[in-house]
N, C-alpha and C positions, 0 to 999 in steps of 0.2 A: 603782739600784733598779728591780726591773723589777715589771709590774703585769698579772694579767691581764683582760683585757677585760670588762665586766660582758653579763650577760645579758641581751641587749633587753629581754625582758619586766619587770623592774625599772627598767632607765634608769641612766643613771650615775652613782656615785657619787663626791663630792670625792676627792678625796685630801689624808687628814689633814697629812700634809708638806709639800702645798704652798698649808696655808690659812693665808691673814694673820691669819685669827682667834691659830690654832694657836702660831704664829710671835710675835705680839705676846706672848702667855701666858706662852710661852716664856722671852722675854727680859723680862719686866716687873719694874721696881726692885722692891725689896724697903727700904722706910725702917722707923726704928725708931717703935715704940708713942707714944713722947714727940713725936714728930714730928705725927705725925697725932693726935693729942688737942690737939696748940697750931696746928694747920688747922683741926678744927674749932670751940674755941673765937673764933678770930679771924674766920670765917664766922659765927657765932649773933651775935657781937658786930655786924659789920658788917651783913649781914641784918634783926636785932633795930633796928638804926639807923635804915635804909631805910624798914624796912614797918610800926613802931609808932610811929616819930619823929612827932609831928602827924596821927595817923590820922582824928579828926576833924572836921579842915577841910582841904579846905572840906566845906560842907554836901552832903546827897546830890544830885547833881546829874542823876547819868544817871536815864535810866526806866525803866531793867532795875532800879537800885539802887532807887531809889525803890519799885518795885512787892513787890521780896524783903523786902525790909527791913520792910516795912510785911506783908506776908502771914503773915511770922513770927512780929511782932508780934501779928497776930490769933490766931494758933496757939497763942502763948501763954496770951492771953487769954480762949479760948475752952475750952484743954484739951483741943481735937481735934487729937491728933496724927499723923492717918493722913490728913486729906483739907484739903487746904490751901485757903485762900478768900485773896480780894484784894475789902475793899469787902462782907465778907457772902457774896461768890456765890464758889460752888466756882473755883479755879482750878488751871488743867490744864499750864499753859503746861511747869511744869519740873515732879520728881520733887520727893521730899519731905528728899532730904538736907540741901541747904544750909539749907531752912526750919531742919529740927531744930537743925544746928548754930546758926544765928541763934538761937533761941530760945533754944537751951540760955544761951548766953551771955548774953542777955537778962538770962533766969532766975538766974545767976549776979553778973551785975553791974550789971543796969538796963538799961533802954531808951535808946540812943544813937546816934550817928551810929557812936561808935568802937567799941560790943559790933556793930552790926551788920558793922562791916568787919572784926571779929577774924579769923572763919575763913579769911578769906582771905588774911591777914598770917600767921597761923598756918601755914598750908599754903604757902604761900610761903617761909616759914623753910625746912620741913621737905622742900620742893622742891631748895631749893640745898643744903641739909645733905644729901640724898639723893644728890644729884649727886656728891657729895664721896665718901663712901665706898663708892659703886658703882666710881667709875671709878678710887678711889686702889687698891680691891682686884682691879680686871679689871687698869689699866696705870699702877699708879705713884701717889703720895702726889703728887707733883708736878703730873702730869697731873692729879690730883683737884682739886688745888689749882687750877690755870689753870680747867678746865674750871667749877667753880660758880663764880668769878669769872667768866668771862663771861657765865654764866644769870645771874648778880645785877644784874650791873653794866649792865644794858642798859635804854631806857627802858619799852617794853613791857612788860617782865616785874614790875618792879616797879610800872605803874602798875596791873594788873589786880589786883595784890597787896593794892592799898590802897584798894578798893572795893568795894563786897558784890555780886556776881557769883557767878555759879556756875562760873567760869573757874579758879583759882586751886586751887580742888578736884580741879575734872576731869584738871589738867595732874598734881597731883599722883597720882592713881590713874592715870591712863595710864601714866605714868614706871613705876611699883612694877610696872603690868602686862609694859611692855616689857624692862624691867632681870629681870625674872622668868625671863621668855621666854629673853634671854640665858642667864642662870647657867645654866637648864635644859639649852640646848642643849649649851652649852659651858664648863661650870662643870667642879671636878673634885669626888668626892663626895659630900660631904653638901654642897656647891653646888647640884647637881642637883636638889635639892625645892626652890628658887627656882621651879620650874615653874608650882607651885601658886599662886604669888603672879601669877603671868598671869591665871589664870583670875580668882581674887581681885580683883584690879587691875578687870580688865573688868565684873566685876559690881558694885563699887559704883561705879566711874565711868557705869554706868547709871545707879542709882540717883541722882547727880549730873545728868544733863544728857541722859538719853535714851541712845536706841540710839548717838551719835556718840561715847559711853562706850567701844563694844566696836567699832565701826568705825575710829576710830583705831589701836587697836591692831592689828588686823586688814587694815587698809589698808597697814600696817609689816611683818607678817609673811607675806601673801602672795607679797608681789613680791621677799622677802628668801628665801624657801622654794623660788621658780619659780629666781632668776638664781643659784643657788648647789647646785641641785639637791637639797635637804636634805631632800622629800615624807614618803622614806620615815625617814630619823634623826627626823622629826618624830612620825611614824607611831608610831614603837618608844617614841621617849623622849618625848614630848611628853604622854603619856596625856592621846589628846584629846575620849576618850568621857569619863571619868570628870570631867576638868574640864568639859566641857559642865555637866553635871551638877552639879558644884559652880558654875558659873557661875548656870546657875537657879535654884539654891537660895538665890542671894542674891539674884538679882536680879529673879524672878519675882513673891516672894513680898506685894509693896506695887503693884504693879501686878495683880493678880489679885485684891486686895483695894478696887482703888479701881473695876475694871469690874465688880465682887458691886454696889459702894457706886452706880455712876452707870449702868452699865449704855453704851448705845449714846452717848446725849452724852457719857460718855469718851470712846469708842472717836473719835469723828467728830472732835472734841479732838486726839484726840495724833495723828489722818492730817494734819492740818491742822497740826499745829508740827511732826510730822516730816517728809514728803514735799511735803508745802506749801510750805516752805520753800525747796525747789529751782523750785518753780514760780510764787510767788508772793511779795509785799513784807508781811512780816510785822515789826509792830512797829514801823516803821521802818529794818528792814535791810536796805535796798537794795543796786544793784550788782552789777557782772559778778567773775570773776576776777582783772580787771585792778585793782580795789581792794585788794587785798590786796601789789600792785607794790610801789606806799610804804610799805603799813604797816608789809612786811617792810623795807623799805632803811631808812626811818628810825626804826622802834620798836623793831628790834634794832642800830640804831648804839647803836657803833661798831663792832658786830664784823660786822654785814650786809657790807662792805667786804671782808672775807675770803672772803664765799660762795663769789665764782667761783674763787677758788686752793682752795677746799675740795672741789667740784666735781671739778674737774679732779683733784686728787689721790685721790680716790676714787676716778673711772673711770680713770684710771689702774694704781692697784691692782688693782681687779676684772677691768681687762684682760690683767697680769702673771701675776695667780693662775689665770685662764682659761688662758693660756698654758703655766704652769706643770704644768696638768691635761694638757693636749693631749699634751706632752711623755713622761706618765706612761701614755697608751694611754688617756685620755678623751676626749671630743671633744663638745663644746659647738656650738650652733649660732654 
């Protein structure tokens, strides 16, 4: 296969033949309907086990729980459903998602330890069920199968599952954002409007937990855009003005309404829980990077113990397909 060289002023393009993306697509199983209908009945079943088994005790213990749980409760109680308080006085801390969801549940089933940790056993379910058939459709019923088995089966994941947290949420809209972003790029189809659920994704996981909504996802698709060279496929197929646009339309629109409602004490509010946060001990949450050492070894054991053979088999990959490029008349730094 010969190629010709691309035009500086562009920059290089992959070469679809020799992308592991392309390659996996290529050769990924094909299992029957029945198969995958009785994967994910036996994930809701195991899932539903984990994250609703005893959701009420223990009591709320954390102070993140305590402070949601209780805010939402006011929300209910008060009927102002746009400007959240903790204690009477406005509170800024987080967006207004998880309140509504806590409420709503409230509102549905009473006031409790276990309505206020619903949403996030909810979203928890529909995190590993998500898993499932994202990746049984990109590489295999099988693979679908291991992979939300190990997001379930680990203790981190289910413990944030089972406490009122705005965590459980966020992981969930990030995933939709990023599995989006995939199909977009490299879906075949009507795969391709997967795109839109990027944008989607990042705007309500704002509305969830602040700007770290769409910096997640965005911290995933930069450095996957730079080392793969994909600027401009992103350019063409990503329609990145128009999801702007739908990303503000969802996510602008309760923040634009609560700096009408508070004026500059929001504004000084949300610098201080977002960039404050890099610079100072809020709430309690201390610590350098190196915190986050164990949490990852032991709140994703047993499968943290894979990391570094996961590592290595990625750069590995990405050095073969780099290679592969070279080969074709591209040339990579």
């Amino acid at each position: 296969m010969t190629s010709e060289r691309p035009h500086p002023s562009r920059g290089p393009e992959p070469v679809p033949s020799a992308s592991p993306v392309t390659v996996r697509q290529a050769h990924r199983p094909e299992s029957n309907r029945g198969t995958r209908h009785s994967s994910l009945i036996l994930l809701f079943a195991l899932a539903s086990l984990l994250f609703f088994l005893g959701l009420g005790t223990p009591a709320l213990t954390d102070r993140d729980e305590g402070s949601n749980a209780e805010a939402a409760r006011e929300m209910l109680e008060s009927g102002d459903w746009v400007s959240p308080t903790l204690n009477g006085e406005p509170r800024f801390a987080k967006p207004a998602l998880v309140y509504w969801l806590m409420a709503g549940a409230y509102k549905l089933f009473g006031v409790s330890e276990v309505t206020a940790r619903l949403p996030s056993a909810v979203f928890g379910v529909a995190v590993v069920l998500l898993q499932y058939v994202f990746l049984a459709r990109v590489v295999g019923a099988e693979v679908g199968l291991l992979g939300a088995l190990m997001l379930l089966l680990n203790i981190e994941f289910v413990a944030i599952g089972r406490m009122a947290l705005t965590d459980s949420v966020l992981i969930f809209f990030t995933t939709v954002a990023l599995f989006g972003l995939w199909l977009g790029l490299h879906g075949k189809d009507r795969e391709r409007h997967g795109i839109w659920l990027f944008y989607l994704g990042m705007g309500v996981a704002t509305l969830t937990k602040g700007p770290i909504g769409f910096l997640i996802p965005l911290l995933a698709l930069i450095p996957y855009l730079s080392l793969t060279r994909r600027w401009s496929q992103f350019g063409r197929e990503g329609k990145p003005l128009i999801g702007l646009v739908l990303f503000l339309a969802v996510a602008v629109p309760w923040y634009a309404v609560m700096l009408a409602m508070h004026g500059s004490r929001y504004t000084a509010s949300a610098q201080a829980d977002t960039v404050g946060r890099f610079l100072t001990v809020i709430g309690g949450h201390g610590g350098t990077l190196l915190f986050y050492v164990p949490v990852i070894l032991l709140g994703f054991f047993p499968w943290s113990g894979f990391l570094p053979f996961a590592l290595f088999h990625t750069l590995r990959g990405y050095r073969q397909w780099v290679i592969g490029n070279r080969t074709e008349g591209y040339y990579y730094p």
